[in-house]
C-alpha positions in Angstrom: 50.9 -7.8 -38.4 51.3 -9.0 -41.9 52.6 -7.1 -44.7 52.4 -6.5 -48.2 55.6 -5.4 -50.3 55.5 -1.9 -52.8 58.2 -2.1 -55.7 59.5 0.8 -55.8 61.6 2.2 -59.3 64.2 4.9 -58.6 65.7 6.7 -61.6 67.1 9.8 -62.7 70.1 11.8 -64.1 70.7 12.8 -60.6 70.1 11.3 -57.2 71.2 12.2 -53.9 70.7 10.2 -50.7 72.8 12.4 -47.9 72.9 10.4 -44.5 76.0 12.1 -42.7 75.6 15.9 -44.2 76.9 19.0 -42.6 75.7 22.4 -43.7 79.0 23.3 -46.2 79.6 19.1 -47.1 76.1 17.4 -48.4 77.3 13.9 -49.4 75.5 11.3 -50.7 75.6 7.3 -50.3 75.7 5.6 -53.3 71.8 3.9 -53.1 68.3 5.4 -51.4 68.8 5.3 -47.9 65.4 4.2 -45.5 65.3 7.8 -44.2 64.9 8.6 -48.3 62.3 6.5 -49.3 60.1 7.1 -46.1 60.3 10.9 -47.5 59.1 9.8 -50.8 56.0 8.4 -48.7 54.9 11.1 -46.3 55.2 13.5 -49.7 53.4 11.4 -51.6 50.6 10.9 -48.5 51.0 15.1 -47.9 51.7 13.8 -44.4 53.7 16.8 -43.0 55.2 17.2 -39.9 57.0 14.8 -37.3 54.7 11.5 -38.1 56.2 9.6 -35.3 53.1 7.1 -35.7 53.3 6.5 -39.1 57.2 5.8 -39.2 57.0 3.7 -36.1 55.3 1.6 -38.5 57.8 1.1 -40.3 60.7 1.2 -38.4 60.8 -2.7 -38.0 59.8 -3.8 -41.2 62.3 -4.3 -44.3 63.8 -2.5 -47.1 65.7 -4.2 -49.8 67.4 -1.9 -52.6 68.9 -3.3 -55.8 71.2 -1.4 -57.8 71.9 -1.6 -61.6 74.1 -0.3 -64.4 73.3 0.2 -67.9 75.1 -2.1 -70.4 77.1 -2.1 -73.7 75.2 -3.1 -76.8 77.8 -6.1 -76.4 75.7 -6.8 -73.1 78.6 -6.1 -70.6 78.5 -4.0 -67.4 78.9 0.0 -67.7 80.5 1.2 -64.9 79.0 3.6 -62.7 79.2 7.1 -63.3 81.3 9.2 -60.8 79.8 11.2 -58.3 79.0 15.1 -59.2 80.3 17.9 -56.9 78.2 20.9 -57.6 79.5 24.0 -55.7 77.1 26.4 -54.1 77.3 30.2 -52.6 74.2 30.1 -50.0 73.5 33.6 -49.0 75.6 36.1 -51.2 73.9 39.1 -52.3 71.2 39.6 -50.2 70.2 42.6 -48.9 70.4 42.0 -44.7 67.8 45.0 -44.3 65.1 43.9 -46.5 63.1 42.0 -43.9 62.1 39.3 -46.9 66.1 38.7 -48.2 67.0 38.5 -44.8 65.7 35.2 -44.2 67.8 33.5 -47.3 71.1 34.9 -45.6 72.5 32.3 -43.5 72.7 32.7 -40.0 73.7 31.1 -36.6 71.3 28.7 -34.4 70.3 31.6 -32.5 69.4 33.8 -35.6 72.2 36.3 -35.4 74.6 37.3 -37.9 77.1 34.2 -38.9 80.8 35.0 -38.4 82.6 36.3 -41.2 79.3 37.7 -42.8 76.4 35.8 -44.1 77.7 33.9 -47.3 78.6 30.4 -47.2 80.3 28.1 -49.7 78.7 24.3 -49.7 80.1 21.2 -51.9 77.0 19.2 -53.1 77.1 15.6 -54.1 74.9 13.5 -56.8 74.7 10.1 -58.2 74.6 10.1 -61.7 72.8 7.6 -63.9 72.0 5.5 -61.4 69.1 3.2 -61.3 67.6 1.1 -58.2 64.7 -1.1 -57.4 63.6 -0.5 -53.6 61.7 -3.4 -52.4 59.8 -1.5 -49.2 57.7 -3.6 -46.6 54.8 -1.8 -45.7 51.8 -2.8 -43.1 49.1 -4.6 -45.4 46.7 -1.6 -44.4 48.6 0.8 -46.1 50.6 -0.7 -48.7 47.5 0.1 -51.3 47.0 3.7 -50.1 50.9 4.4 -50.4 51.2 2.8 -53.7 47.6 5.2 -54.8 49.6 7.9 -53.1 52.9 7.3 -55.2 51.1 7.5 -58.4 48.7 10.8 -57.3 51.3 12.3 -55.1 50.2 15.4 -52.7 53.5 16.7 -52.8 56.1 16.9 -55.7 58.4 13.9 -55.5 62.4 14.0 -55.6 65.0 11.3 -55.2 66.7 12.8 -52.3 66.8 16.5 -53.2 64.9 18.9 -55.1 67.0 18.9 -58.4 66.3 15.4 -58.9 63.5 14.7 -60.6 62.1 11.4 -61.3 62.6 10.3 -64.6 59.7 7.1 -64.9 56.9 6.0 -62.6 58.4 5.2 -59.1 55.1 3.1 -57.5 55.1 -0.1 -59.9 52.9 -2.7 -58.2 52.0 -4.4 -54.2 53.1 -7.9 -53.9 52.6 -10.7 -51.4 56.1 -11.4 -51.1 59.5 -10.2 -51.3 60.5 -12.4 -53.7 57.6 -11.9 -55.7 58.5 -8.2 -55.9 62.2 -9.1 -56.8 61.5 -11.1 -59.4 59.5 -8.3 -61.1 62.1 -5.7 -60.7 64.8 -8.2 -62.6 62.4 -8.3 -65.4 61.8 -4.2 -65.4 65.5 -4.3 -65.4 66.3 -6.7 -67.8 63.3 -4.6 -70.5 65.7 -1.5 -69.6 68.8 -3.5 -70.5 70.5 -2.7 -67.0 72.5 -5.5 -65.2 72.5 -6.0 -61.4 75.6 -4.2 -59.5 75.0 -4.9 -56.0 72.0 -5.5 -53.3 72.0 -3.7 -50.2 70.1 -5.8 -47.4 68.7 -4.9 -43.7 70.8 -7.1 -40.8 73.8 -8.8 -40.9 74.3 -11.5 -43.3 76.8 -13.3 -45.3 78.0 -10.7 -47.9 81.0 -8.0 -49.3 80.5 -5.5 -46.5 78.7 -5.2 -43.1 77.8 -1.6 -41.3 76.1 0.7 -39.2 74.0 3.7 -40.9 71.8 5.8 -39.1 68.7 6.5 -41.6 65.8 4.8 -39.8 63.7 8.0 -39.2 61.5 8.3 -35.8 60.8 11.8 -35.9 60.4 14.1 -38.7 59.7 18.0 -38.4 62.0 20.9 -37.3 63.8 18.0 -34.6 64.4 15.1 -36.6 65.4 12.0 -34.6 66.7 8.3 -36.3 67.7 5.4 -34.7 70.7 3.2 -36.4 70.5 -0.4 -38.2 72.8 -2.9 -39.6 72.8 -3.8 -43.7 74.5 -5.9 -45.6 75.8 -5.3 -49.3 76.2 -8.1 -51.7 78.1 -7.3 -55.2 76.9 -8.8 -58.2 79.1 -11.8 -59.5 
């Protein structure tokens, strides 16, 4: 199957790409996980539920994400913001016998009352001013519809959760090769004035850091199901 490449632009005062959350932690890494951006498509397509053929798709092709930092006027490096922790109260004052405020009061897996009443306190992470060019191989079939998609979404578009909003186009163009796509996001980047702060790349190669992450979705919908792969982050020199 060949493939065609979609250059993707990710920016925003706030990003959040969670890939180990629990209900009362919701972390973030610090670029777009593959789980992430495969959201950003099945919005953009309106394609709801589990989609187990169209992420089987992609589940062997490549993602390449390069992050960046905005610079001094004296052209050095800025360094990267620290994360936000925004705390939440999920549940509190709602009444439990209105049928319709019932169902924002958090409750157990089997929909009784949670222990210790219905109000929960969660810690919620962001990225903050950070900018990334996702380089996403996509079947040559589809890498025109997607990119159509991303400029005419169905569904609104976030960069991990809903109180990130996109600040610039996120499709820019389809390219015939990986490089090809690279090259233009070093030129996007160089017209913002950003400098490059580290690649993340899928398998093991030579590189800062090596590891597992489990964000390679097979199954979305009420049961989600993802399967693990290897990446490899290079740091800017």
């Amino acid at each position: 199957m060949s493939s065609r490449y979609l250059l993707l632009w990710l920016e925003a005062p706030l990003q959040s790409w969670g890939h180990d959350s629990k209900f009362g932690r919701r972390d973030t890494l610090n670029f777009p996980t593959k789980s992430g951006v495969m959201g950003l498509v099945c919005c953009a397509l309106g394609a709801g539920g589990e989609q187990k053929k169209l992420l089987a798709e992609f589940s062997t092709l490549s993602q390449t994400v390069i992050a960046y930092n905005r610079t001094k006027k004296t052209g050095e490096k800025i360094d990267r913001e620290p994360l936000l922790r925004d705390f939440h109260m999920v549940g509190s004052g709602y009444d439990d016998k209105d049928p319709w405020q019932s169902l924002l009061i958090p409750k157990t897996a089997q929909g009784k009352k949670a222990v210790g009443g219905g109000a929960k306190l969660t810690y919620r992470y962001y990225l903050q001013d950070a900018y990334f060019a996702v380089v996403l191989e996509a079947p040559k079939d589809k890498a025109e519809i997607i990119a159509a998609a991303l400029k005419n979404p169905v569904w609104d578009l976030y960069l991990g959760r809903k109180a990130c909003v996109p600040t610039d186009f996120i499709c820019r163009e389809c390219f015939d090769s990986e490089e090809d796509a690279i090259i233009a996001a070093q030129v996007l980047a160089s017209e913002k004035k950003l400098l490059e702060d580290f690649r993340v790349l899928d398998g093991e190669q030579d590189g800062d850091e090596v590891f597992s992450l489990t964000d390679v979705p097979v199954c979305f919908g009420e049961h989600k199901i993802y399967r693990d792969r290897r990446v490899t982050v290079i740091n800017a020199r």
